[in-house]
N, C-alpha and C positions, 0 to 999 in steps of 0.2 A: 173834908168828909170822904171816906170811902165810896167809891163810888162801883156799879158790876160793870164787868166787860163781858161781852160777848163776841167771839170768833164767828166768821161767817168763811168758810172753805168750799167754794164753788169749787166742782171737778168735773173733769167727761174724760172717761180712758186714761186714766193715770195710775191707774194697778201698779206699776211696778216703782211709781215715785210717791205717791202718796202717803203708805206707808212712813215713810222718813218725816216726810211733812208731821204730820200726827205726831209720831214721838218726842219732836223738838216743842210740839205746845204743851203735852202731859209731862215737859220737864223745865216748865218753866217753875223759876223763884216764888213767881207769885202767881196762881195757876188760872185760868179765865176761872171765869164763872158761868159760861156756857158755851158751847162748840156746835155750832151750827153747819152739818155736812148736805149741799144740796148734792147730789147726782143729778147731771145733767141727762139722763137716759146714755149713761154708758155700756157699752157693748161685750167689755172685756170683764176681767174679776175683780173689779171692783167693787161690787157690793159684798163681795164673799173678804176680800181685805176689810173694807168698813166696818163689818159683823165683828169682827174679833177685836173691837173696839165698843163695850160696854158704856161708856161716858162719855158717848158722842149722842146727838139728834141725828138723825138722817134721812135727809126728805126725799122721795126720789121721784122724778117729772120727765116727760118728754123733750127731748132737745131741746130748745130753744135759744139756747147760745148762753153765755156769762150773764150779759146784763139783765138779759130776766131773769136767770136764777137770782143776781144779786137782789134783784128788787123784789121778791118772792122772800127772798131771807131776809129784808130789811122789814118789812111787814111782819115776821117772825119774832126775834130775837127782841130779848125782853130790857137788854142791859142797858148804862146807863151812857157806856161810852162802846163805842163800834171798832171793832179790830179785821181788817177784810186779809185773808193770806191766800196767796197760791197757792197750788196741788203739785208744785214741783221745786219748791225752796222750803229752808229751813231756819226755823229761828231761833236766834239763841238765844241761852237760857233768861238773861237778866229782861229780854224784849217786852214783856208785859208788863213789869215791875217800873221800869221805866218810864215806860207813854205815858200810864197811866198815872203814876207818881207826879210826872209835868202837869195833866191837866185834873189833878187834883189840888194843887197847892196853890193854882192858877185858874180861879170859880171865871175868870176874864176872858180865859184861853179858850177855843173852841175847838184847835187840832193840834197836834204835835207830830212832827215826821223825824224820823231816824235814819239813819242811814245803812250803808246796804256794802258787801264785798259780792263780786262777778265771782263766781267757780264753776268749771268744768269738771268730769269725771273722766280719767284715761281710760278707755275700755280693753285697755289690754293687762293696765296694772292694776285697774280701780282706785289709783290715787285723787285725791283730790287735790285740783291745782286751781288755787286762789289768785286773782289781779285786782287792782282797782278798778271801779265802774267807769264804764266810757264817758260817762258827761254826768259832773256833779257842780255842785254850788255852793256856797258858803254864803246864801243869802238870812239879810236881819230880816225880823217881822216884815217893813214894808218893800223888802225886795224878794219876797216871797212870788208873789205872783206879777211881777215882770221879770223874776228870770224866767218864770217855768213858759213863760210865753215863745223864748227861744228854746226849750226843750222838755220833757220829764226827767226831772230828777228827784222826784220826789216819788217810790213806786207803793204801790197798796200796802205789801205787809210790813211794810217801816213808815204806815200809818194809824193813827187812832184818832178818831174822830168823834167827839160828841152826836148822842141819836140824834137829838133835836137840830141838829145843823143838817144830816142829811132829809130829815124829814120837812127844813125850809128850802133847799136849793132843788128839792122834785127827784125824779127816777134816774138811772142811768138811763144810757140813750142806745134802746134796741135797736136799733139802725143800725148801732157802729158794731164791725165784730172785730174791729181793730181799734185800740187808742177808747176804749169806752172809759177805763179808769182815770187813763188822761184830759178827758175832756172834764169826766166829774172832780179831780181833781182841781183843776183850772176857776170850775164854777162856784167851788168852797173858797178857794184863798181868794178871789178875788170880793167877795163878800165880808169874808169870815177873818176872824184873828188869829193867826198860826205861828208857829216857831219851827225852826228848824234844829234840832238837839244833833249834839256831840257825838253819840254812841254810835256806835253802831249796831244796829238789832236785828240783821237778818243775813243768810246769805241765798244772794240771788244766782240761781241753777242756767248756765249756757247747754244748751242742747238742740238734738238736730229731729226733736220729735214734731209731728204735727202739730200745728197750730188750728185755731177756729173752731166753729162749729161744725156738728156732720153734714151739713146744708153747703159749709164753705169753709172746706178743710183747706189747708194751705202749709205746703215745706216750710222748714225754719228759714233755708234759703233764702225765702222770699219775703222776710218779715219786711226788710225795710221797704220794700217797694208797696207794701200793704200800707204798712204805717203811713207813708208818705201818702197816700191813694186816702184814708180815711182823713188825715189828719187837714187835706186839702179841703173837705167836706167840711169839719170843724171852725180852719181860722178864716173862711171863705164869709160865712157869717158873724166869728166872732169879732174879726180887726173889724166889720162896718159897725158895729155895735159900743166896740170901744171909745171912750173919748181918750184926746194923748195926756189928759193928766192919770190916766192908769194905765196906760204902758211904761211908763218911766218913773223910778223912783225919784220921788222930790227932793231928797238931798242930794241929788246927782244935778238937777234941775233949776233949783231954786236961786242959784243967782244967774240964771239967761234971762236974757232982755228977750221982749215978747218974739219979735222975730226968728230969734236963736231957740227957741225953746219950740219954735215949731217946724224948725229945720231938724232939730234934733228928734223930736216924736217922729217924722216921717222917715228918715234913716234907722230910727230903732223898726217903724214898720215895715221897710225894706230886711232890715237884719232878720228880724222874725220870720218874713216870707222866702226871705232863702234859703235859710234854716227846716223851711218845713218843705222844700223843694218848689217852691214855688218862684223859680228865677223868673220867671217874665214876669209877674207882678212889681219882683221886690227892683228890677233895673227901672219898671217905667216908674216907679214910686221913689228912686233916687232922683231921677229925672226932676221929678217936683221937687224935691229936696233941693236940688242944686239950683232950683230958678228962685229959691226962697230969698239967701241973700249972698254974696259972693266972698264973703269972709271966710281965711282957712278953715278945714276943720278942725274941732275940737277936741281935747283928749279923746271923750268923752265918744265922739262919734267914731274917729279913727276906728276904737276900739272895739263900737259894735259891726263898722266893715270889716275888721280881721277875723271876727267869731262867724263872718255869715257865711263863709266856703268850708267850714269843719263843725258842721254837724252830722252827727252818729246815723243819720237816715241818709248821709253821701251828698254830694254834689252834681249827678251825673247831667241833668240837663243843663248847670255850668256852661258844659264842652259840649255836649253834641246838640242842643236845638238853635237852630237856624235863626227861629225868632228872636231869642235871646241876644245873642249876637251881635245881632241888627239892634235891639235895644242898646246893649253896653257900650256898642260902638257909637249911636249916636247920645250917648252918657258921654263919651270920652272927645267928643267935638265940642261940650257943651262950654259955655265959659266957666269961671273957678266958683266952685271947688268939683265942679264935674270929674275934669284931668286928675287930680288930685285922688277924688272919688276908685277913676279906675286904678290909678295908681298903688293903692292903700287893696284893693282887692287883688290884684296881680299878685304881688307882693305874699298874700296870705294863701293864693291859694298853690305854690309851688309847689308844695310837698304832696299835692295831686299830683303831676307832674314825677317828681321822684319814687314815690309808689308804684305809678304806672311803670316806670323803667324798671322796677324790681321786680316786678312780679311779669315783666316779658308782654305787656300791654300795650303794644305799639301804639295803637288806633286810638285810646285813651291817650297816649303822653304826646301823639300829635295834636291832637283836640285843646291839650291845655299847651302847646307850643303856641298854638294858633295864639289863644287868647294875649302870651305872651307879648307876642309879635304883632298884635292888632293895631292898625294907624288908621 
């Protein structure tokens, strides 16, 4: 059964990109069925762009960052399935047709995500220059939400979501002015039944504009040190609240013998915690890992110490904190599979190391010398 979509397009100060946004929904295949524009009380000409857009709602409110706007329009929008985009990317055209398509034919399905291409605009030629996204997944239904636990890869407007699903897992979280879709992303898959589609449906805008609300604007610069700053906030409560049969997919799992399978959940939560820059957690939480049982490690584990040094929010306290250090190093006294442990990280994380020499970062490529050479 057909089901209506509705768009919800939070904005604050995007006059000069929103525009493009807009015109990429009003040429899709299959067109929403309602567009929901909040203005976050922007400053600039953006409502005077808005205006010249007859087939748009448009609410407009005093600051108060994304997630209240988003939860102001989720109380709004009338449709049957929820489509959330940016104010500085674009979607292409088959992208409605699509999601929606999946969780029509699929009354089981609750979300569907699509996938996304990184572009920049040269400001000298106005080309557009497209890459692949820094950290994606090829994850099935139930490794939907233990990978996203090592990163987002899953972003809002290569989402649709059934209403009623965001109306069971509560509001986004005004608190966060960084990672707020990440985090409600996180709280759908791990509840909900999601797929991960083929296509590709949007593409995602790199640029060097402000970020945040006007409360807590912030350089593009400095995203990741934000991200990582919010996202600490986030897995700081959500790993105590996890149990490890939902950090680990069970077909990864399912033939470890009880020991092994709890050795393994605790290295996946080391993986995750360094991934989200959290090295001091994620060394003392190998720690525990390695007093579990002293059997090699596993494909399985190897694999999630090599992903723990190359995530897209960096590795910097890695190499430069002190504490950590002292952690890794007493990781690397420990008996087997300790040695091993740091062996399998050393190992992954050289291409720090190589970077730093590229780009003339001494102080960095000594810090991961150090790590090299640690006894």
């Amino acid at each position: 059964m057909k089901q209506r979509v509705s768009v919800i397009l939070p904005t604050y100060n995007r006059a000069h990109l929103i525009e493009e946004t807009i015109q990429s929904l009003l040429e899709q295949t299959r067109l929403p069925d309602e567009i929901l524009v909040i203005d976050d009380g922007s400053t600039d000409t953006t409502p005077e762009v808005l205006a010249r857009f007859d087939c748009l709602t448009v609410v407009r409110i005093e600051n108060g960052g994304k997630a209240k706007a988003l939860n102001l329009a989720l109380e709004k929008v009338s449709g049957d399935l929820v489509w959330i985009v940016d104010d500085d990317d674009i979607m292409l055209p088959h992208a409605c047709m699509i999601m929606a398509t999946a969780l029509e034919v699929d009354p089981d399905l609750d979300f569907c995500a699509g996938r996304h291409i990184d572009f920049e605009v040269d400001e000298l030629t106005g080309a557009r220059n497209s890459r692949a996204p820094g950290f994606m997944r090829n994850s099935t239904p139930e490794q939907i939400f233990p990978d996203l636990l090592e990163g987002c890869f899953i972003f809002q407007p290569g989402l649709m979501v059934r209403k009623r699903v965001y109306e069971s897992v509560g509001p986004f979280n005004t608190s966060l002015v960084r990672s707020q879709d990440y985090e409600m992303i996180m709280r759908i898959a791990r509840h909900h039944r999601g797929k991960q589609l083929d296509d590709v449906v949007f593409l995602h805008r790199e640029h060097s504009g402000q970020r945040g609300s006007a409360s807590e604007s912030f350089a593009a610069a400095e995203n990741s040190d934000r991200w990582a700053q919010f996202n600490r906030v986030i897995f700081t409560d959500l790993l105590d609240d996890l149990a490890d049969e939902e950090i680990l997919a069970q077909s990864d799992v399912a033939h470890l013998s009880s020991p092994l399978f709890r050795r393994a959940a605790l290295v996946k939560r080391g993986c995750i915690m360094a991934r989200q820059r959290m090295w001091h957690e994620a060394a003392r939480i190998w720690q525990e890992a390695a007093a579990v049982d002293p059997a090699p490690l596993s494909s399985l584990e190897r694999k999630m110490i090599e992903r723990s040094p190359n995530s897209p929010l960096g590795a910097t306290e890695l190499f430069s904190d002190l504490a950590v250090r002292s952690e890794l190093k007493a990781l690397m006294h420990m008996s087997s599979p300790g040695p091993e442990m740091m062996t399998v990280l050393r190992k992954a994380s050289r291409w720090h190391i190589r970077a730093a020499l590229q780009r003339r970062d001494w102080r960095r490529a000594m810090q991961g010398l150090w790590l090299m050479l640690m006894r």
